[in-house]
C-alpha positions in Angstrom: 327.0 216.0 216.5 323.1 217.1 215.6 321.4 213.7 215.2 319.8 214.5 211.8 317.7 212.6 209.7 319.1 210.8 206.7 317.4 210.9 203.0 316.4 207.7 203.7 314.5 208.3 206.8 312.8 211.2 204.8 311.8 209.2 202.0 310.2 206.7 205.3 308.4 209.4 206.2 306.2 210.1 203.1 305.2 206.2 202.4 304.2 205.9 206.1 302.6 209.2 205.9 299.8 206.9 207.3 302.2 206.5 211.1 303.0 210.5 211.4 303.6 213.2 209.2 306.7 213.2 206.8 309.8 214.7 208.1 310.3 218.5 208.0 313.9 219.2 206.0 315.4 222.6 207.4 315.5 225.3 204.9 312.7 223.9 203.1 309.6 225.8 202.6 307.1 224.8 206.3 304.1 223.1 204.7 302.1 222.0 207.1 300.7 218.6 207.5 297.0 217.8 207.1 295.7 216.9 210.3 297.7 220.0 212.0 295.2 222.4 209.9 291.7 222.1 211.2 291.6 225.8 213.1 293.0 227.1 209.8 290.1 225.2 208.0 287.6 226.3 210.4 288.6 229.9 209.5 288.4 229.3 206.0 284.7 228.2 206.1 283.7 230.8 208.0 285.3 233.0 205.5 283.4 231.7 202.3 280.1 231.5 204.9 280.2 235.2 205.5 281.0 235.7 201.7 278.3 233.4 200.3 276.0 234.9 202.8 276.4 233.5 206.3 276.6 235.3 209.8 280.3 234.8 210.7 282.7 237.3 210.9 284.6 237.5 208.1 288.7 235.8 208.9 291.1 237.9 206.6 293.2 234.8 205.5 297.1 236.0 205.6 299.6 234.7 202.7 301.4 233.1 205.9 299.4 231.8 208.7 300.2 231.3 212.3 298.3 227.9 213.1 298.0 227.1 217.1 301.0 224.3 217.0 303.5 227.4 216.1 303.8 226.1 212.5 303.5 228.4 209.5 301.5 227.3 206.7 302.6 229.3 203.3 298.9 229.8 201.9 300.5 231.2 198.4 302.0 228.5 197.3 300.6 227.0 194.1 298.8 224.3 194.6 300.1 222.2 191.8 299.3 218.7 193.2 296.0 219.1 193.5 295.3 220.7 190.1 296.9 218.0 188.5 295.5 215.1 190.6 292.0 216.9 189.0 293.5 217.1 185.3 294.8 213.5 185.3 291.5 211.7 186.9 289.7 213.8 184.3 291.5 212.5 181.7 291.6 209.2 182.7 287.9 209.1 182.8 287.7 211.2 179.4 289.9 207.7 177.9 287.4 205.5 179.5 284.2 206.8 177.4 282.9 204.4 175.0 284.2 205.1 171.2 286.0 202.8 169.0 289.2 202.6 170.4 288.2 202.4 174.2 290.8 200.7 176.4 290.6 200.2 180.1 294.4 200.4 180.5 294.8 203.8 179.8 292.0 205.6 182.3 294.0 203.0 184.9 296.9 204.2 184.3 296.2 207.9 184.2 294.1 207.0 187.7 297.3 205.6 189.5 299.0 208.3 188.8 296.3 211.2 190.1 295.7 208.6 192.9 299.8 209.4 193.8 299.5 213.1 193.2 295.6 213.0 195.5 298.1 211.5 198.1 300.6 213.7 198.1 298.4 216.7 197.8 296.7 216.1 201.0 299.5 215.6 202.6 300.7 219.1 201.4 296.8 220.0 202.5 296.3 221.2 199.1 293.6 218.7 198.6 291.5 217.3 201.9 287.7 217.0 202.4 286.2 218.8 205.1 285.9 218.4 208.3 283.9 216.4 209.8 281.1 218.3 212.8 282.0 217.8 215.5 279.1 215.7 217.3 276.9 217.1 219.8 275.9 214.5 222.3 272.7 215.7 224.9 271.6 213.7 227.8 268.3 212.9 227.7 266.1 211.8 230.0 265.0 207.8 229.7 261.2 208.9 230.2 258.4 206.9 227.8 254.7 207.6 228.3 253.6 204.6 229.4 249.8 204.5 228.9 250.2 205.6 225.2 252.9 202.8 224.4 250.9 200.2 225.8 247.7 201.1 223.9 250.0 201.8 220.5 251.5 198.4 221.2 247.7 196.5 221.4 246.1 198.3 218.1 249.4 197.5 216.1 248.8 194.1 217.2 245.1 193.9 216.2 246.1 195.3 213.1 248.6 192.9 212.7 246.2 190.1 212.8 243.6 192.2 210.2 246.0 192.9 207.7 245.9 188.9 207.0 243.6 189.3 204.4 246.8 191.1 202.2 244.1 194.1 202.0 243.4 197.7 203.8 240.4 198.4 205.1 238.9 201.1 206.8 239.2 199.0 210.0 242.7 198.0 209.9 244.2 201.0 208.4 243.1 203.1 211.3 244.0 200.7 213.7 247.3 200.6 212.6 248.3 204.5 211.8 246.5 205.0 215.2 248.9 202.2 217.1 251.9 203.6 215.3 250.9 207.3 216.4 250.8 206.6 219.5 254.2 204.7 219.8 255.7 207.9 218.3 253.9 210.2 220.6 254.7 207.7 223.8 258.6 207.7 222.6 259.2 211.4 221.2 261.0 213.6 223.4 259.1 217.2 223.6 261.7 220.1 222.8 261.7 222.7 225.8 258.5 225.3 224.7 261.1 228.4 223.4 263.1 225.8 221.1 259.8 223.7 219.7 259.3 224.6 215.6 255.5 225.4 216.5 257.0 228.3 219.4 259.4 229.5 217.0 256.5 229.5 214.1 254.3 231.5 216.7 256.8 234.0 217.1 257.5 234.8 213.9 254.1 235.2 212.2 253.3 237.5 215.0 256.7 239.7 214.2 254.9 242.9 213.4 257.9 243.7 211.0 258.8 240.8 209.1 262.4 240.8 207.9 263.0 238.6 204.9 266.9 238.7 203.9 268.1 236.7 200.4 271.3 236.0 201.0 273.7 235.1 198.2 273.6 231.6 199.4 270.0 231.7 198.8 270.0 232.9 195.7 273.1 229.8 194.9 270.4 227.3 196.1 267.6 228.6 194.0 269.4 228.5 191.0 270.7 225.2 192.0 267.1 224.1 192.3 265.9 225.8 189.1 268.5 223.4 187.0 267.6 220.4 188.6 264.1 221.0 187.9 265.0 221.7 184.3 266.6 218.3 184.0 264.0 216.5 185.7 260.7 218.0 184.1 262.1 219.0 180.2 260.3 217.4 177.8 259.0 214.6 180.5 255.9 213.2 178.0 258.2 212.4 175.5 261.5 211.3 177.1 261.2 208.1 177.5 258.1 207.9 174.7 256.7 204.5 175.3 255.4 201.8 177.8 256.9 198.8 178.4 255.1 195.5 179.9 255.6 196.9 183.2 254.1 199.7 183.1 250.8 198.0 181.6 251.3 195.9 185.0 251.8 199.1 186.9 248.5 200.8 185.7 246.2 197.3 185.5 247.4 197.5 189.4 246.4 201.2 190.0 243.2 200.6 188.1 242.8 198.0 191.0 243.0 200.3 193.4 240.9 202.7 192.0 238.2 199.9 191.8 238.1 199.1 195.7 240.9 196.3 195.1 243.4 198.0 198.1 246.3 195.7 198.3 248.9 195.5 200.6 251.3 193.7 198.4 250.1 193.4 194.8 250.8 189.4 193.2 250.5 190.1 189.6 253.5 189.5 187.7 255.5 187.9 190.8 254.5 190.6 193.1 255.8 194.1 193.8 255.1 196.1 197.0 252.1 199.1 196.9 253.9 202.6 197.4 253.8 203.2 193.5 250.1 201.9 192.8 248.8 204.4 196.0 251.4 206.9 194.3 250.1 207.2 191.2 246.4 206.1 192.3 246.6 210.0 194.2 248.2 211.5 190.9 245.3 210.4 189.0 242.4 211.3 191.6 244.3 214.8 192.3 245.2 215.6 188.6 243.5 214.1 186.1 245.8 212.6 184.3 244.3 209.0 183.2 246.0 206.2 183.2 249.0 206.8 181.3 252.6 207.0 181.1 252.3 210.4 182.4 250.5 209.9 185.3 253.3 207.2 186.5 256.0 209.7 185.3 254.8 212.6 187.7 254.8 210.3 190.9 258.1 209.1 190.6 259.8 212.2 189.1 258.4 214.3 192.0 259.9 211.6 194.5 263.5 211.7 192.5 263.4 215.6 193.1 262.5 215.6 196.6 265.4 213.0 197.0 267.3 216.4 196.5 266.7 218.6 199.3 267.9 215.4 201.5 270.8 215.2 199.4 272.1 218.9 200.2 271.3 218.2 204.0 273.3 214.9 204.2 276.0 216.8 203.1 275.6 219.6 205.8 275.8 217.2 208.3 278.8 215.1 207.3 280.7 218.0 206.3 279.0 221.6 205.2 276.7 223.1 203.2 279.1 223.7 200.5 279.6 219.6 200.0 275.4 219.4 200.2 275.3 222.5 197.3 277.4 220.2 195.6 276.4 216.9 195.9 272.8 218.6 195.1 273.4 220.0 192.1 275.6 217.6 190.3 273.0 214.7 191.8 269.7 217.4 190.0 272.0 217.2 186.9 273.4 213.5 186.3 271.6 210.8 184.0 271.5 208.1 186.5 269.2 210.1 188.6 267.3 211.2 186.1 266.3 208.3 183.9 265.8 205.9 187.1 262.7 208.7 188.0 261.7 209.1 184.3 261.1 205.4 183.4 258.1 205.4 185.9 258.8 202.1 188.0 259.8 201.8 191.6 263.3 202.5 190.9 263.5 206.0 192.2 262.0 204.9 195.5 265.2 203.5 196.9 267.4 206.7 196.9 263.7 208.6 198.0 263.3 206.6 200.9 267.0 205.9 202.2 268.5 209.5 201.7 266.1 211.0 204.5 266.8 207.5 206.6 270.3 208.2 206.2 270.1 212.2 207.0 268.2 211.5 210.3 270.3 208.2 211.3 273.7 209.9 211.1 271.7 212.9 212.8 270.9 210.5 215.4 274.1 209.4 216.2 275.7 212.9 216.2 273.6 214.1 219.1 272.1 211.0 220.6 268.8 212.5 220.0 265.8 210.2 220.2 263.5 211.9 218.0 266.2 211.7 214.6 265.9 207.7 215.4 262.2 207.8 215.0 262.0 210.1 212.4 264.8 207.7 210.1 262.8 204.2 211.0 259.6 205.6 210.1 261.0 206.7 206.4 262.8 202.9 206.5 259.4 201.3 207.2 257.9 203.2 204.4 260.5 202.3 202.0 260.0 198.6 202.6 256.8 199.2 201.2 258.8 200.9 198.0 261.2 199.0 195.7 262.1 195.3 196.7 266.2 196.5 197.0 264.9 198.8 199.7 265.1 195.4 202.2 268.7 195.5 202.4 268.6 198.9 204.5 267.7 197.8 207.6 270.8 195.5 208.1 273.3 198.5 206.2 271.7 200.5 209.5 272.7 197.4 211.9 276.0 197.2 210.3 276.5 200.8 210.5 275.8 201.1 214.1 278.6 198.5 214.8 281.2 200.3 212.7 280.5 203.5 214.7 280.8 200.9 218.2 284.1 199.7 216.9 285.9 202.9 216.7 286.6 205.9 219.7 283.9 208.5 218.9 281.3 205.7 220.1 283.1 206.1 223.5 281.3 207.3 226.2 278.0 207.4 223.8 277.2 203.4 222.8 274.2 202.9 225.6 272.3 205.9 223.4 272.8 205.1 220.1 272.0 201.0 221.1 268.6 202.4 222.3 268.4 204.9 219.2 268.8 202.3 217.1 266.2 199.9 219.1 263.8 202.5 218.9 264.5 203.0 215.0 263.8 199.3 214.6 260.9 199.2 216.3 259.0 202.3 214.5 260.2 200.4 211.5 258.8 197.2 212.3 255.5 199.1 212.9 255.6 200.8 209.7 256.2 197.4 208.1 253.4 195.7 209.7 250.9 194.8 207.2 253.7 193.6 204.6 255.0 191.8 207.7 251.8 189.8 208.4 251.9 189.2 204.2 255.5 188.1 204.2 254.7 185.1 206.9 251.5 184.2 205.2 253.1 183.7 202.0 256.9 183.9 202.3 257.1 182.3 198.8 255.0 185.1 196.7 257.3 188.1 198.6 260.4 186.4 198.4 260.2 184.5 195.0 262.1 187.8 193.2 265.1 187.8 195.3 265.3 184.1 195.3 265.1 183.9 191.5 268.7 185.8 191.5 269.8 184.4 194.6 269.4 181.2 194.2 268.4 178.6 191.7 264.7 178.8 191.5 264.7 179.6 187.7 268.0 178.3 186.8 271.4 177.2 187.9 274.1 179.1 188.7 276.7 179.5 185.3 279.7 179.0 187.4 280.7 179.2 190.9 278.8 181.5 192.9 281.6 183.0 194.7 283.7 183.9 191.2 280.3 185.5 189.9 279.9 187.3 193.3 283.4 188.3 193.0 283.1 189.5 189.3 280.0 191.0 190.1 281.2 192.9 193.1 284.4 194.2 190.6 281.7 195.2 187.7 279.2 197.0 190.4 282.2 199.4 191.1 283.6 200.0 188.3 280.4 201.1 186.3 280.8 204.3 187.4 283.7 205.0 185.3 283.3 201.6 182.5 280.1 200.0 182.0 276.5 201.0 183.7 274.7 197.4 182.0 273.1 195.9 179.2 269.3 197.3 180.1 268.6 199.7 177.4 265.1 201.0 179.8 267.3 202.2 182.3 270.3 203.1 180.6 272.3 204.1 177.9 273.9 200.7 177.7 278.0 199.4 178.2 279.2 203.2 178.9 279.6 205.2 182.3 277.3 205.5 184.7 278.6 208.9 185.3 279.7 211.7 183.2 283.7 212.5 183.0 283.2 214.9 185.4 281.4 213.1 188.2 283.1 209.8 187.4 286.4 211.7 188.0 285.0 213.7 190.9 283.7 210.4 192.2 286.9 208.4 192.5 289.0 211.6 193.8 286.4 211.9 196.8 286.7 208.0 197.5 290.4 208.0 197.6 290.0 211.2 199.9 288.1 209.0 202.1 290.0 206.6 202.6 293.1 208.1 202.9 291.6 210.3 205.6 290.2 207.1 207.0 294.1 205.6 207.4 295.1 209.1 209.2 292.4 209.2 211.2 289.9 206.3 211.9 286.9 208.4 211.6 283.8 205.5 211.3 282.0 208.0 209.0 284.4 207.8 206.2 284.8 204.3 206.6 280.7 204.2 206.7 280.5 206.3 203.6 282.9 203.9 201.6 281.5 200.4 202.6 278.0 201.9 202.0 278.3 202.2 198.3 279.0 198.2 197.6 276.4 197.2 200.3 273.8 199.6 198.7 274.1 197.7 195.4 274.2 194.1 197.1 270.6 193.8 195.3 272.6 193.6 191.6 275.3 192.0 193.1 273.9 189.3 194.3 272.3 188.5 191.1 274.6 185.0 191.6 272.1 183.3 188.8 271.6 186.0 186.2 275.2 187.6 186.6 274.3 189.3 183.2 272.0 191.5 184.7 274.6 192.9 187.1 275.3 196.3 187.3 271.6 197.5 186.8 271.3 201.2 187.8 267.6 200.6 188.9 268.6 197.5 191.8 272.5 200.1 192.9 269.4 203.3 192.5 270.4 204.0 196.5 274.3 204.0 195.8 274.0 207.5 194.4 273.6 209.0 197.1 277.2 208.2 198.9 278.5 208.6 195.7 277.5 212.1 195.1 278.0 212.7 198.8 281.5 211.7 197.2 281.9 213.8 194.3 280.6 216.9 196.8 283.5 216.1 199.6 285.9 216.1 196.3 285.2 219.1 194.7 285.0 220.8 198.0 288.1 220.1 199.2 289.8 220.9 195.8 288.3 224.0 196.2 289.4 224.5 199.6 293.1 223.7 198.3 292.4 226.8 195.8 291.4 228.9 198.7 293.6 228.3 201.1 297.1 228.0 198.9 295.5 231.4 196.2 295.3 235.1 197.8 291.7 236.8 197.0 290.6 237.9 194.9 292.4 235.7 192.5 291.8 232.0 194.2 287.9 233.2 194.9 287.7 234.2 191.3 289.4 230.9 190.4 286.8 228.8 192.8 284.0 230.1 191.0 285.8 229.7 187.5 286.8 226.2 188.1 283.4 225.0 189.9 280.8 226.7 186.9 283.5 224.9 183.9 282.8 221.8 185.9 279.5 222.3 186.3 278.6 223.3 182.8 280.6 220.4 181.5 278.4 217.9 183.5 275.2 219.5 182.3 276.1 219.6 179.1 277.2 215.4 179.0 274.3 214.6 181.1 271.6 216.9 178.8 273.4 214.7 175.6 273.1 211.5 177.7 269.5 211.8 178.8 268.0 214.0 176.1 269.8 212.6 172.7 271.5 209.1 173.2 268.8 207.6 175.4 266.0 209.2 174.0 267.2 207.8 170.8 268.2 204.2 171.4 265.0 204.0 174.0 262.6 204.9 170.7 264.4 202.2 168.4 264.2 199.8 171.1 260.9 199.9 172.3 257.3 199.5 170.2 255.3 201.8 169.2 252.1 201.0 171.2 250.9 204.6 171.0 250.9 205.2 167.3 248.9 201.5 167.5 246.7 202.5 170.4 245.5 206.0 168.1 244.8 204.3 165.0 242.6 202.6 167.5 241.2 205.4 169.3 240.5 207.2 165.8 238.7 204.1 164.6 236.5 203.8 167.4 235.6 207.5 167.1 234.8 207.6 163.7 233.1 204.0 162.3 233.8 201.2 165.1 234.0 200.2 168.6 236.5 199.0 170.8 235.0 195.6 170.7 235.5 195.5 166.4 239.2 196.1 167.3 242.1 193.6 167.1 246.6 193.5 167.1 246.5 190.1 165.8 249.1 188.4 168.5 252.7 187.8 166.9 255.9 186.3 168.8 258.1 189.5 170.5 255.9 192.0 169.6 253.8 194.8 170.6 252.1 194.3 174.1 248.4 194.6 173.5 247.4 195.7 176.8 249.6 198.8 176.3 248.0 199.2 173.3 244.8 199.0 175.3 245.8 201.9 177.8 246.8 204.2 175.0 243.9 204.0 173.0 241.5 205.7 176.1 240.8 201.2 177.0 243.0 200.4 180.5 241.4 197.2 180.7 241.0 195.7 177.2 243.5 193.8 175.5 243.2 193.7 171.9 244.8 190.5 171.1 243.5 188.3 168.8 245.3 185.0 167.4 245.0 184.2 163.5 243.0 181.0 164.3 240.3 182.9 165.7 239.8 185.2 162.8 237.2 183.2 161.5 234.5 184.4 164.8 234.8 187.6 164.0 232.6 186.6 160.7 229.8 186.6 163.2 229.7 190.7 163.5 228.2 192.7 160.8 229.9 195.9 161.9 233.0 197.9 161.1 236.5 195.9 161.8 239.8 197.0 162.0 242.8 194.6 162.3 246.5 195.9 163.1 249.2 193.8 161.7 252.8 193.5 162.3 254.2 194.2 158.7 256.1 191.2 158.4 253.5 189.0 159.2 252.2 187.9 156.2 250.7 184.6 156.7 248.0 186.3 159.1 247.7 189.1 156.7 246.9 186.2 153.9 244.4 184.7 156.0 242.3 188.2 156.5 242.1 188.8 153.3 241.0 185.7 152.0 237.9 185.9 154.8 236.9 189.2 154.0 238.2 189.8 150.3 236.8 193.6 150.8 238.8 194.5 153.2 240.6 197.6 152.6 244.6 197.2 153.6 246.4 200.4 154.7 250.3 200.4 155.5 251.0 203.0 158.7 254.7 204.4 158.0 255.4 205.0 161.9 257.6 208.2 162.9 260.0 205.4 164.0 262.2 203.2 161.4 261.3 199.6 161.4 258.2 200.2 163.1 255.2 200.3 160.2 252.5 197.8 160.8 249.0 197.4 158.5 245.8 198.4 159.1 242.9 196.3 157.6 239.9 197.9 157.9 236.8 195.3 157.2 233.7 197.8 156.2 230.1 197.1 157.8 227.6 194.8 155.6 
């Protein structure tokens, strides 16, 4: 008797599917399992690289493939499960945008059930990321120049002890970028002189025939770039249109600078790191630009789109470059991205700083190259001196380093990446030096803003810390498809922080993950996972102000896993389309399916960023520069700037925006009612601004200069007027 499996060992078979694949039923159509697939996958890329312009040789793809193990895999079969995974998750997130009768129980619901159909469509390999490269491990010589390392080691140190003044000088400065060169020169590992980028620049400007070839891929990542650039620079002076107090602090800061004041760590307004003051300090010596909003907006919106290119390379080297097109584009598109660069605070910094740290850390561990370990501390050490959320990099790095030591591909390879990750450290200390030295001279001032949400500095906790850490920890990862915050600067408040297409994309690619992770143990997809809640620790930690958790400015780092995520998803939906769809329909279908996508993202994200923030940022904020040019015009035509006044009322304008938008960066225009009357003592022109509901300080000017002409400014914004009392000159 044939010892056959019963229906009850089958049905086994597909809920373990984690233990071995499910159980082949005779007569049934051969489907080959997941894992048995990668030479068919590597076939498949090299097909779409030779179509989308690579140098492979193009793989003609047969309806029925013969795969190594002898199985057959029936490439025209529909791929069903995968299709509707995609619908379902895009409904689910369609149910969980904010209107009137917004429940979350639906979206979870309709995301169960696309989780089960994601499941069973991998295992049907209808639906699986890419592969991940394989790594390529070189032996390297243990070499160091010794002379160089010692004399790197001794200037750091002197500039260590010269930065103690929490200012650069000439003196230090050069100690320290000369110390830090020559660590990097006594560590770096010269490439052999045919492979160095300056040998293989040689040769090619001295090709007598220079052969320029535009590929189609080319062409795909130009256009790519040309719609992120759209969505990053349209309509950038007026979107967002007005200062906040920060930003006055911002610019007072760079006006610092500017003035000889160069500080490492800058205390006003309880202290914030120097990257953006030197930042926008550059834009305004290069450009021209004043001190303005706009002049903070082009510094930080040129660091949000070089965050891009990094972006597309992270994907390349955890899967391909179709995954980095991908995470690329719909990254250059999305609102998070966008607003976190246009708002002109540190924000952007965190994503700028740890996608090239990432791209050159996982480089590092894929081929035990030195060089990528130096190259990813130096761009950690810079970001310390970024955004304050930044300091939780270093120890995601240490953690990451024992997740990849914990699991087999670290065998054989651990002694390398130890020492790459020592030498990462170390080039990152060095970077870090002067706000080191600052940090143990006055651990209070650097500290005091993580300790105000950490601990109780400010004010109790509202419950028990580890509930709120809990809840917080839930709310951080579900504001990708629920609720982004309450911070109306940064956000379009209480909806998505992604669009129905990303969130969906999103949530598809993390299930992916980890079910690839339970077949396979791979520490990169386990990495990729854990690094999206340890990225936004800084808002989840917020144990004393749990109401300002999720932010998208203190998670800003998180998007980059998660639209490494959403590129891994739609690739290996596409790859289901491929691989299951004979050319030229499937092809035709890929590109189909990945423009409607595409152009349903833009479209959201353009509404998102362009209409409903734009909208709720002007009613929200005050109209300091419609204040600051009825200044400005009355200093041109009558006054001065010293004749000027915003007469001081509770949650109102800030005057020392005012100040910067009337052409002033320094002056403040405040003046409180009870000091009207020592303005009596100048006999020129006057002009008083008035919030328009303050009428007990409007009663008071009038009755000391009964002359005074009164004037009510209808603002462009509802809600906004305000009175101008002009006060002639005797």
């Amino acid at each position: 008797m044939i010892d056959e499996p019963s229906v009850l060992d089958y049905f086994k078979s597909l809920l373990t599917f984690w233990r071995s694949p499910p159980i082949k039923i005779p007569g049934e159509d051969i489907e080959v399992d997941s894992e048995l697939i990668d030479s068919y996958d590597d076939q498949r890329e090299r097909h779409y690289d030779e179509v989308l312009g690579g140098d492979d040789e193009i793989l003609e793809i047969k309806p029925h493939t013969q795969l190594e193990n002898g199985e057959i895999r029936d490439s025209q079969q529909f791929p069903w499960r995968a299709i509707l995974s995609l619908i379902l998750a895009l409904a689910a997130q369609f149910s969980l945008e904010p209107g009137p009768e917004r429940t979350w129980i639906t979206g979870s619901i309709l995301y169960i059930i696309a989780a089960v159909f994601l499941v069973w469509a991998y295992i049907r390999g209808e639906f699986k990321p890419a592969p991940i490269p394989e790594a390529d491990h070189a032996v390297e010589p243990m070499s160091v120049r010794t002379i160089p390392l010692l004399l790197g080691i001794l200037f750091s140190l002197v500039a260590f002890i010269l930065f103690s003044s929490n200012r650069f000088t000439w003196l230090n400065t050069l100690l320290w970028l000369t110390g830090l060169t020559l660590v990097v020169v006594a560590l770096w590992l010269p490439a052999s002189k045919e492979g160095s980028w300056y040998a293989t620049a040689w040769r090619y400007l001295n090709t007598q025939n220079w052969n320029l070839k535009i590929s189609p891929w080319t062409i795909l990542i130009i256009v790519v770039g040309v719609l992120a650039l759209f969505f990053r620079l349209y309509r950038l002076d007026q979107v967002p249109p007005e200062m906040i107090s920060d930003h006055a602090e911002k610019l007072l800061d760079v006006w610092d600078v500017l003035h000889s004041q160069t500080s490492i760590f800058f205390p006003r307004n309880t202290g914030r790191e120097g990257f953006q003051m030197y930042l926008t300090a550059g834009v305004i010596s290069l450009i021209g630009t004043g001190y303005t909003f706009l002049s903070l907006k082009i510094g930080t919106v040129l660091c949000g789109i070089l965050t891009l290119p990094f972006i597309y390379l992270l994907g390349t080297e955890i899967a391909n470059r179709r995954v980095g097109l991908i995470a690329m584009a719909f990254a250059g598109i999305a609102y998070w991205p966008n607003i976190i660069s246009r708002i002109a605070l540190r924000f952007t910094l965190y994503p700028f700083f740890f996608a090239p740290a990432l791209y050159f850390f996982l480089r590092g561990i894929r081929t035990s190259n030195r060089n990528y370990f130096i190259l990813a501390g130096l761009f950690v050490g810079i970001g310390l001196h970024g955004y304050s959320p930044f300091r939780i990099v270093p120890i995601i790095f240490v953690l990451a380093v024992g997740l990849y030591l914990l699991h087999r591909q670290s065998i054989g390879f651990r002694k390398q990446v130890i020492l790459g990750l020592l030498l990462m450290g170390l080039i990152s200390l060095l970077v870090f030096l002067p706000l080191l030295n600052y940090s143990i001279t006055n651990p209070n001032n650097y500290s005091y803003r993580t300790l105000t949400r950490v601990g109780t500095i400010e004010r109790a906790y509202p419950g028990s810390p580890l509930l709120i850490f809990l809840d917080n920890l839930w709310d951080a990862m579900t504001m990708f498809a629920w609720d982004n915050g309450e911070v109306w600067v940064i956000s379009v408040t209480h909806r998505p922080a992604l669009d129905i297409v990303s969130g969906a994309l999103f949530y598809l690619g993390f299930g992916l993950l980890l079910i690839r992770y339970i077949r396979r143990r791979h520490w990169l997809d386990l990495f990729l996972i854990l690094s999206i809640p340890l990225l936004m620790l800084p808002s989840i930690l917020s144990i004393a102000f749990p109401a300002e958790n999720p932010s998208l400015n203190r998670t800003a780092a998180a998007l980059v896993p998660v639209f490494l995520l959403i590129g891994l998803s739609l690739d290996g939906f596409l790859s289901g389309i491929e691989s299951h769809i004979a050319a030229p329909v499937g092809r035709g279908l890929v590109w189909v399916i990945s423009i409607l996508l595409l152009v349903w993202s833009g479209y959201q994200n353009y509404d998102l960023a362009f209409n409903q923030y734009q909208k709720n940022y002007t009613l929200s904020s005050w109209n300091t520069s419609e204040i600051g040019e009825a200044i400005k015009d009355f200093t041109v035509a009558i006054g001065s700037q010293e004749n000027a006044y915003v007469v001081a009322f509770p949650h109102w304008v800030d005057t020392r925006l005012v100040g910067i938008n009337a052409g002033f960066p320094t002056k403040d225009f405040a003046i409180w009612p009870e000091d009207f009357q020592k303005t009596a003592e100048d006999q020129g022109a006057k002009l008083f601004i008035v919030k328009i509901d303050d009428s007990d300080s409007m009663n008071a000017l009038q009755n000391l200069y009964p002359e005074g002409i009164l004037q009510h400014h209808t603002s462009k914004v509802p809600n906004k007027d305000f009175y101008q009392f002009f006060v002639l000159p005797e």
